[in-house]
N, C-alpha and C positions, 0 to 999 in steps of 0.2 A: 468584394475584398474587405472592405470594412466592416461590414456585419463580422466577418469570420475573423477579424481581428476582434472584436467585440471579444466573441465566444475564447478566444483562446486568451486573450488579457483576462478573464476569469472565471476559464478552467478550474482551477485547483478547487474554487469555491463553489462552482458548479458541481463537481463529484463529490462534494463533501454534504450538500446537499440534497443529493439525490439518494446517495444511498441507497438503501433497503428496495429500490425501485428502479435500482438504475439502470437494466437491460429490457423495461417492461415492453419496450415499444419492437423490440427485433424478437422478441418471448410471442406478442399476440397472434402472431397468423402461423407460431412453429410447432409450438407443445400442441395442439390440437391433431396434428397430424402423424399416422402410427402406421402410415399401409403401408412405408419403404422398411419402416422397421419389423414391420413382419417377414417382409419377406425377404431380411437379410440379418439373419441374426446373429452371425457372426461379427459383425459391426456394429454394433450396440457398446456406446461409450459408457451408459447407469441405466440406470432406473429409478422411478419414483414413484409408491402405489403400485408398483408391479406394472407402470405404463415405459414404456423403452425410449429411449434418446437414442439415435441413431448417428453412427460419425458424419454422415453428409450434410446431417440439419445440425450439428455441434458445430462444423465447419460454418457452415453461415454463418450464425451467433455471432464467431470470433470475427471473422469477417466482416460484418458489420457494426461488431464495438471497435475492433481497429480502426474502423473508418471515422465511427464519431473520437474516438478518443486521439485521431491524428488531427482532427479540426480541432478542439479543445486545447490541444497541445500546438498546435500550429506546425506539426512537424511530416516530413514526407515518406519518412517509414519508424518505425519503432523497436524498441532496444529490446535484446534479449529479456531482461526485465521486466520491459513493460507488456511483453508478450504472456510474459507467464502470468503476469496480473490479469493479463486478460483473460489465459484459460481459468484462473477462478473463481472470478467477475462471473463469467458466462455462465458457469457450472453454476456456483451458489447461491447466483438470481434464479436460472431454472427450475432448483430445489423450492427456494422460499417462495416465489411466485406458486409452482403445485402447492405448499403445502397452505399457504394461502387460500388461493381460490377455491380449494376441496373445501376449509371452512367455510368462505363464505358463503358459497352453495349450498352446503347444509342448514346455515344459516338464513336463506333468503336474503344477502344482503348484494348487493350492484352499486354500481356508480351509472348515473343516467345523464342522456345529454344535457339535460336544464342544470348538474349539478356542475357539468364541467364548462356549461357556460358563463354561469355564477363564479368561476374558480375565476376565471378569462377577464369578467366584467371587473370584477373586483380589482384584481392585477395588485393583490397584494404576495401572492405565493411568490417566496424567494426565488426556485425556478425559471418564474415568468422573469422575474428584474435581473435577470444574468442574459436574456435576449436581447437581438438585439434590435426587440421590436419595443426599446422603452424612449419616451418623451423625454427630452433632451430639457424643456422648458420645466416640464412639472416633476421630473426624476423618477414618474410611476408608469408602469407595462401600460402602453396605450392597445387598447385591441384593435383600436381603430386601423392603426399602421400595419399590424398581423393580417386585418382584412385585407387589406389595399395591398399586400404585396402577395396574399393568396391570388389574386385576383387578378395581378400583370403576370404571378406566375402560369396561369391558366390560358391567359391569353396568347402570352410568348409564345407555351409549345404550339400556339395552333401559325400564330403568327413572325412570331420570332425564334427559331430553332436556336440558334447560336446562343441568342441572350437567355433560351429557358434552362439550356445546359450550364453555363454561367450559374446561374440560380438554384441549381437541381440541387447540389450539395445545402444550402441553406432548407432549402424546402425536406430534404431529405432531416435535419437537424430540428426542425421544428415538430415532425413525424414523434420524432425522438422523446423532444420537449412535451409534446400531448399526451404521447402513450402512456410515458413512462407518471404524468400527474393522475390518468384516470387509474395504474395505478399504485402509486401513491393512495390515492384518496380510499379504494379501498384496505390498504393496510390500517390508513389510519381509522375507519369507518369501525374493523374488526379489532382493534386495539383499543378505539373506543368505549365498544361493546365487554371489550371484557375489562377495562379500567371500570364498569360501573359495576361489576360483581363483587368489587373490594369498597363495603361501606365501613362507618367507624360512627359514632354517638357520644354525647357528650358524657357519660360513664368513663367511658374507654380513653375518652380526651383529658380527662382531670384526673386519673391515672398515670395516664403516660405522660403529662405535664410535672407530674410529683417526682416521676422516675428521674425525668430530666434535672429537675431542681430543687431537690432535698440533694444536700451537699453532705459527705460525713469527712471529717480529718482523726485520724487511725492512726496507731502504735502497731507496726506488723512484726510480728516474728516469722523467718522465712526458714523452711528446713529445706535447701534442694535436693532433688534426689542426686545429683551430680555429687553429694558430700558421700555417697554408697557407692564404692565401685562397683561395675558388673558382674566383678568375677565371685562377689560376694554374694550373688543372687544367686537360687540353682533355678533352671527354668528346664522343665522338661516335656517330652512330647506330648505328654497328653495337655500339658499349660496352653501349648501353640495351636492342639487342635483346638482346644476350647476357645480361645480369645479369636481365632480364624472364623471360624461359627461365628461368633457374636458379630464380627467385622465383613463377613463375608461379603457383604451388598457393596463394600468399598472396591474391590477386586473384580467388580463386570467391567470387561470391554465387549464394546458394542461392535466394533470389526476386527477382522485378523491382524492381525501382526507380529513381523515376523524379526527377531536379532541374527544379527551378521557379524562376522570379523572378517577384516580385509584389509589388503596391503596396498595403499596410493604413492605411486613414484609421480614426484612432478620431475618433468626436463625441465633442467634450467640451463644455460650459455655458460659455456666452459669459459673460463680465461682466454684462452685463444678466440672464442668468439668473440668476446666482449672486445678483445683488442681490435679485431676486423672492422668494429661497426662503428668503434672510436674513431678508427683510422677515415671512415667514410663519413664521418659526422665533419668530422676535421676539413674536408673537401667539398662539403653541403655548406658550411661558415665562409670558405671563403668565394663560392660560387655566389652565396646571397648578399654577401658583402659589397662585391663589384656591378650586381648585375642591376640594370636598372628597370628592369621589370622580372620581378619575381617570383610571377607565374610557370616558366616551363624545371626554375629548380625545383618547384615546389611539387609540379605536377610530375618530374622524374623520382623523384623522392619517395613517392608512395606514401606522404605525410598522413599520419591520423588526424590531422586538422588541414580541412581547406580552405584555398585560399580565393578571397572572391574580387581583390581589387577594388573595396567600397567601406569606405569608415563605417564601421559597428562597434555595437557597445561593448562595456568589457566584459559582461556576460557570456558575448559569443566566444570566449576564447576557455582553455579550460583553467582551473584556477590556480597553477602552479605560474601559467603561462602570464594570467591577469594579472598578477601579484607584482609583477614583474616591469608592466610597461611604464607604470609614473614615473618608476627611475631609470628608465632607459632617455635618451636624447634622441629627438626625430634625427634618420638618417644612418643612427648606430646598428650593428650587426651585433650580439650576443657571444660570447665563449661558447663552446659546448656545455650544457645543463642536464646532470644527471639526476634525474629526479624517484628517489627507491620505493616513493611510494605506489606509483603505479604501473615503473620498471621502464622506465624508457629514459632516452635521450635525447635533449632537446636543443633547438639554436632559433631566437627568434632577431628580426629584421624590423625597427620599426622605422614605417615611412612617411604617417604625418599622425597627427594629436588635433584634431578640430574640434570645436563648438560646435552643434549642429542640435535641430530638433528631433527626438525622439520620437514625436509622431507629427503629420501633416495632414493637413482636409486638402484637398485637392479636387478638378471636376475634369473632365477632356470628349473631346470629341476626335474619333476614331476615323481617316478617310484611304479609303482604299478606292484605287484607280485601273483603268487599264492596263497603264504602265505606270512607271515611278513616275517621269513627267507629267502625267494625268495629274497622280493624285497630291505630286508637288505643288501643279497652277493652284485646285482644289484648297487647300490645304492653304497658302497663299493669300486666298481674295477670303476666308474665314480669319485669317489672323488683322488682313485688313478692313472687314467689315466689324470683328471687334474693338481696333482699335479707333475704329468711328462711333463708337457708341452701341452697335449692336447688345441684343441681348442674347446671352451665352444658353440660356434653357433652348430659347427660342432655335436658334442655330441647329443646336444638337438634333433637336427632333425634326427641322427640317431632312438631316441626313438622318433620320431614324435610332434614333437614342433620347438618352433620357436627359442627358445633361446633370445629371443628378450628381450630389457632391460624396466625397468617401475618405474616409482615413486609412491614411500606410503607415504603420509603424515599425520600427527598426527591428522588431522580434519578428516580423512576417516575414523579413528576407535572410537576416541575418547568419541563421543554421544553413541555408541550403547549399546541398552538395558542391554547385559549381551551377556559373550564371553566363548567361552569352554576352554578348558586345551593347548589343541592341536594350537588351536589360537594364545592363549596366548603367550604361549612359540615361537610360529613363530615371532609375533609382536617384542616381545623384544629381539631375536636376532637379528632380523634387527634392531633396535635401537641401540644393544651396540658392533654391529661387526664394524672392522675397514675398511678401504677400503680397497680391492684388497681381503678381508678375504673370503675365501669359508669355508659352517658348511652343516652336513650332519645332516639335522632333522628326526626322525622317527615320524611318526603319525599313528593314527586307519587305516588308510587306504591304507597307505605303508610307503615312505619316499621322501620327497623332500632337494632338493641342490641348496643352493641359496648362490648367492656372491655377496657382495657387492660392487658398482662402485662406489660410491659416498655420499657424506654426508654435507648439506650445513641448514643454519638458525639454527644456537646451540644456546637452549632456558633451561629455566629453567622448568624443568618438575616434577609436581608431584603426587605420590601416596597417596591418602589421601581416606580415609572413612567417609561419611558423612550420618549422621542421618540427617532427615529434613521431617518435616511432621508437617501438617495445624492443630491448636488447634479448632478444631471442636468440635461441640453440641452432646449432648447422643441423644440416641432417645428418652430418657425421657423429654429432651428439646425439643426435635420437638414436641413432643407430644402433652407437654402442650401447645406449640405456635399455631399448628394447630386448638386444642379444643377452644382456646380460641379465635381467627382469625374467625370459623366454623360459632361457637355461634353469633358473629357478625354478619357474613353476613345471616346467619336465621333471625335475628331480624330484619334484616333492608333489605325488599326485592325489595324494588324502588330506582330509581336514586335522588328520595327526600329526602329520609330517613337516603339515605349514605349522602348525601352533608350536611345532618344538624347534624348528630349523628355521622361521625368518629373523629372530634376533643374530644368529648366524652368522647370518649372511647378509646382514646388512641393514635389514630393514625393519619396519617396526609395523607390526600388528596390531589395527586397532580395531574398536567398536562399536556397533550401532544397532543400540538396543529399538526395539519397537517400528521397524519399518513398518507401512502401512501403504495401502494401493493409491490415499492422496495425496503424497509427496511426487515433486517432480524431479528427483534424480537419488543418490545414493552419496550420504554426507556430506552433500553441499556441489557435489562435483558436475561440473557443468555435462551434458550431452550425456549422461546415463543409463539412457531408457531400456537401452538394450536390457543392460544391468542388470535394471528394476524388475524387467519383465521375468529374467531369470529368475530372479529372490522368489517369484508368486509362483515360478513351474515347478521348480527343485523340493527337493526332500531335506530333512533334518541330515546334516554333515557331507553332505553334496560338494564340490568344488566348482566354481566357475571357469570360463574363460578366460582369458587376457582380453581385457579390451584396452582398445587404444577410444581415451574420452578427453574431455575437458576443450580447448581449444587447442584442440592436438600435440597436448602438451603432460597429459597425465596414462600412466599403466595401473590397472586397476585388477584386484584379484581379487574375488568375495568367497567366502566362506559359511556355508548358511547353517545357524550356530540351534537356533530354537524355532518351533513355530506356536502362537500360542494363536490360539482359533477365538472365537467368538465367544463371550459365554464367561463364566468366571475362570479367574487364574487362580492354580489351586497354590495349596499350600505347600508346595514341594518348588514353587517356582521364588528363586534368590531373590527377587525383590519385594514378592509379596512376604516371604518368611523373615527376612531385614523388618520390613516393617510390623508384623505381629510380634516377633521378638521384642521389639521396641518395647511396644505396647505391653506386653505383658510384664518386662523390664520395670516399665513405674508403675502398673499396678504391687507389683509386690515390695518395689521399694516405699512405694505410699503406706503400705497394710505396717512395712517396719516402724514408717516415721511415725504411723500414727499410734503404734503401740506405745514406741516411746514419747509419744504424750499423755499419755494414761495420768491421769489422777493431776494435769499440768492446770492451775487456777489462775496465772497471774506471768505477765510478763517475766518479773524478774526469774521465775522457775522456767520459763522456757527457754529464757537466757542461758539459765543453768545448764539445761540441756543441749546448746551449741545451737540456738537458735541466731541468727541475724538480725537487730532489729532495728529497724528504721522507719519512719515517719512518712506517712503518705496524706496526700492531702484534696479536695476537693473529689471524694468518692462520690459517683453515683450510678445507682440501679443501673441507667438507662446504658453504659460507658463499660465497657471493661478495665479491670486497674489493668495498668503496667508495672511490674516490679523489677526495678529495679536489680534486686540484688539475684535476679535469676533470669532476667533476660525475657523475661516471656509473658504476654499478654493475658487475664486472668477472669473471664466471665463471670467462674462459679464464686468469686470469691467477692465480686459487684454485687450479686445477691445475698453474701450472706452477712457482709456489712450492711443493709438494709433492712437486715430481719432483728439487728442486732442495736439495743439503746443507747442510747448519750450515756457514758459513764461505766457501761456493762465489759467484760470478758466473754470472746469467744467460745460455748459452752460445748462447738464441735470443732473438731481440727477439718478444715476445708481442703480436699484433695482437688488436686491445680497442674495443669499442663504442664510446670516445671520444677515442682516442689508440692508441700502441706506447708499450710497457715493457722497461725491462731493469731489475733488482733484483740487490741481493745480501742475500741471507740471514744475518741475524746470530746468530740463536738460534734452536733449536729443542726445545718440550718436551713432555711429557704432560702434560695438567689433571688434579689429584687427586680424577678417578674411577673408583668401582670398576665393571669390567663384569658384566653381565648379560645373560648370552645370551639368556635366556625374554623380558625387559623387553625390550633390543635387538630381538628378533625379530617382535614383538606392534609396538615402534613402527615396524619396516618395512613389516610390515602395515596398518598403519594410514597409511604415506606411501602406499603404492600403492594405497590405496582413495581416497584424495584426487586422485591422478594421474588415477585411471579415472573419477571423478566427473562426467567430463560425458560418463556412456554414456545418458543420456537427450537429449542432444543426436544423438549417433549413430542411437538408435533413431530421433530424430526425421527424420533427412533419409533414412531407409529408408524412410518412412511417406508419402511424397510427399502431406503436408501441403496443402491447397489453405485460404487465408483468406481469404474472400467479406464478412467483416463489413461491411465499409465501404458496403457496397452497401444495408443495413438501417437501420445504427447510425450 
């Protein structure tokens, strides 16, 4: 229990850590295998390299990162959210892991046992220090303790059945913990390998050191093209085809996608209902008000928060609710609390505010009897042999345990659903025993002897009862919304009839350009898939279904508007033609501005000509300017201040993301630094490993990637 409180007290840092690697260990004995996926090809969730993933062995994956990421989390099932994190987890380790290992293999590169026992010996990988096999004394990954509990785990199963199951879920986590470093270690091995293809020399370093710090302070005149209206430009088709050509390679999409328009009714609670649920809220206040245990209102309620009878923190409650309890009075019952941001109404009951420790070491010895009177005597002459002096290890493994110590902390119980008698009563012993206290618990199933060691992080903890439940629609409300939704889409059975008759009638048409097969639903709406799957079967102006989606609370109508395939979008397509228009927009307002600089030598004359001009300061090569008086970030105009002397006038007018420039240079100097070639050269390096940084993107579209998910999930 304590190990895995370890692991979920730092979670969040553990995933953050693993990253790039983080499914390696459920990945190693699955991608290797293709004989189910052959001979079921209609279940094939992608592809990669033209090698097939099959749903059975996708199913695992998830499977088994739900599992780690419910120990991490410390929680006993997982949120729609985190579910979905999980199918992309699974998927886009699967991905990166092939596209990975295909290099390294070509490569000749491995990770071998001596390397990953070096990793182990050292116990410096952040990884290893989020285990929780780290020395308590020295703060670093002892592998010592990793051997010694491979090693009781080994024995258990042979010996100890009960205590290896106990430990399986650890043992299972450390699987995790290994795989996923060997690899790691090959990401970084192949990351290595090509960080040393990008060298630099001290040439290139006292260049790019000049760029950085030659400073120029400049006189700009700014012409934007925003001073030319559009309508002043003629742009015609042959302009579009031509800048389309030059631009074309902007215009690849690597998969299909497809635009939709579609009509989403959410149900919401009529006034009549909202009155119904008041009325019962009103009856929930004052049932918790009187009742002196307020478990079975709570448990009639159907409450989205339950209720466990054991002071926890104020984390467990949700945060409308937490807000709430320092000003409430132990004993006090709540108004009814309508709360619109998450659409529910609430009434909470607080019934004490205690001190308590946050986390506790504890150790116990387990004894199980014939009968209850067995293992009461039992149980008994153990509390009286400790309190003679006995030694508490000793004891334990006389009855076959370890006696070994372990921390509970307040996050390990706090969320769970609902907790029995026997539980209960354990937890809060531990919570309000003092150190060094040993208590002799009885339970259904014998009695355990637990002492406490320790007691650290004293928080304010409380017991509270919380009603909290969503003001939802009757079904007389659905009803109507459906019949009348139904009726619609019968009248109107073409994608021309919706586009001209939903403002109508009521409702509002909207859009969603670029659907794609790795999205998991249709703009945002929960439970879609059906949906989805349609948008991928249907044809260019096809109507859908009515589906009934969301949390049974949305009607949904799609319209499938375009489909653009793989490959480039031509020029006939509205947003690639928006964007070449653009473009060819400031070319030919540039070609005007620059005419009317013709024969311009001098500030004051570009004045004349309705230039802007204002003072820019600390120019350099290496930085693009910002101008000010146009809004817009300026490359080309860093280099041509640098080609340009202390004292001199712009000799070309500079065409610029959001205007044409001409400048004169007032000053130019060195910033007072010293160079260094070695530093210089290491941070050249390090700019060109950030330039290359999306060669897992490259690898990706060699990989001809196929994404099927939508079809399952």
């Amino acid at each position: 229990m304590a190990a895995l409180g370890k692991i979920r007290s730092r979670g969040a840092i553990l995933i953050g850590v693993v990253g790039f690697a983080l499914l390696a260990f459920i990945a190693g004995d699955v991608f290797n295998s293709t004989e189910g996926w052959r001979a079921n090809q209609s279940q094939q969730v992608g592809e990669v390299f033209g090698e097939k993933m099959g749903i059975q062995d996708f199913q695992k994956l998830m499977d088994e990162y739900s599992e780690v990421l419910k120990i991490q989390q410390g929680q006993e099932n997982l949120t729609e959210q985190q579910l979905t994190q999980v199918k992309d987890m699974v998927w886009n380790t699967y991905v990166q892991t092939k596209l990975v290992e295909k290099e390294a293999a070509e490569l000749g590169l491995t990770v071998t046992d001596q390397e990953m026992q070096n990793v182990l010996t050292q116990g410096t990988n952040p990884m290893l220090m989020q285990t929780p096999f780290v020395n308590q004394q020295t703060g670093r990954f002892d592998v010592s303790l990793l051997k010694k509990f491979l090693a009781d785990y080994k024995a258990a199963k042979g010996t100890n059945p009960q205590l290896a199951e106990q430990q399986s879920r650890l043992y299972m986590y450390w699987n995790f913990i290994e795989k996923t470093l060997r690899q790691q270690l090959l990401a970084q091995k192949y990351q290595g390998l090509l960080a040393h293809c990008f060298l630099s020399n001290p040439i290139e370093a006292k260049m790019a050191f000049e760029e950085e710090n030659v400073e120029s302070n400049i006189q700009l005149a700014a012409f934007p093209y925003s001073s030319i209206a559009d309508n002043k430009v003629e742009v015609t088709d042959a302009d579009l085809k031509a800048k389309y050509n030059e631009l074309k390679f902007r215009f690849k999409q690597f998969v299909e996608s497809r635009d939709v328009k579609y009509i989403d009714v959410l149900v919401e609670a009529s006034a009549t209902d909202k009155a119904a649920i008041q009325k019962q809220f009103n009856t929930y206040a004052q049932e918790l008000a009187s009742a002196a245990d307020p478990a079975e209102v709570v448990r009639r309620s159907t409450s989205l928060v339950s209720y466990l009878g054991l002071p926890v923190a104020k984390s467990a409650f949700p945060m409308d609710i937490a807000n709430r309890l320092d000003s409430m009075a132990v004993g006090t019952t709540s108004s009814v609390i309508t709360n619109a941001q998450d659409n529910t109404l609430n009434v909470v009951k607080l019934l004490s505010k205690t001190q308590l420790p946050d986390s506790v070491q504890f150790r116990q010895i387990q004894v199980m009897g014939a009968t209850a009177e067995a293992s009461r005597k039992t149980a008994d002459s153990i509390v009286a042999a400790l309190a003679g002096g006995a030694d508490f290890a000793a004891l334990a493994k006389k009855y076959g345990q370890t006696g070994e110590s372990s921390w509970m902390t307040t996050q390990q119980y706090q969320y769970a659903p609902s907790m029995d008698k026997d539980t209960k009563e354990y937890i809060l012993s531990l919570n309000t025993m003092g150190v060094n206290e040993t208590k002799n618990l009885a339970i259904a199933q014998g009695n355990i002897i637990v002492q406490v060691l320790d007691r650290k992080g004293m928080i304010t903890k409380y017991n509270a009862a919380v009603i909290k439940k969503t003001i939802d629609f009757s079904k007389e409300t659905y009803r109507t919304a459906y019949n009348k939704f139904s009726s619609f889409v019968s009248a109107n059975a073409t994608a021309e009839d919706i586009v001209k008759n939903a403002a109508k009638s009521g409702y509002r048409l909207l859009e969603a350009p670029d659907v794609t097969t790795a999205q998991h639903n249709v703009a945002g709406i929960a439970s879609t898939r059906d949906a989805l799957k349609w948008i991928f079967d249907a044809k260019a102006g096809d109507v859908s279904p009515l589906y009934e989606c969301g949390n049974n609370n949305h009607l949904l109508l799609v319209v499938l508007d375009k489909v653009h395939e793989a490959g480039f979008r031509d020029l006939n397509d509205a947003q690639v033609k928006e964007m070449v228009k653009a473009e060819v927009l400031k070319d030919k307002k540039a070609a005007q501005l620059i005419e009317k600089l013709s024969g311009v030598k001098t500030l004051a004359a570009a004045k004349a000509k309705g230039a802007v001009v204002s003072p820019v300061n600390q120019v350099t090569f290496a930085s693009p300017v910002f101008v000010t008086s146009t809004g817009a970030s300026e490359p080309a105009l860093s280099g041509a201040v640098a080609a340009v002397k202390k004292g001199a006038f712009s000799n070309t007018p500079v065409k610029g993301n959001a205007g044409v420039y001409v400048f004169q240079v007032d000053s130019k100097a060195n910033r007072s630094a010293k160079f260094d070639a070695k530093a210089q050269e290491t941070k050249l390096r390090q700019r060109a490993m950030q330039f290359a940084g999306n060669f897992m993107n490259e690898l990706y579209m060699k990989a001809k990637v196929v994404d099927n998910r939508y079809l399952f999930f």
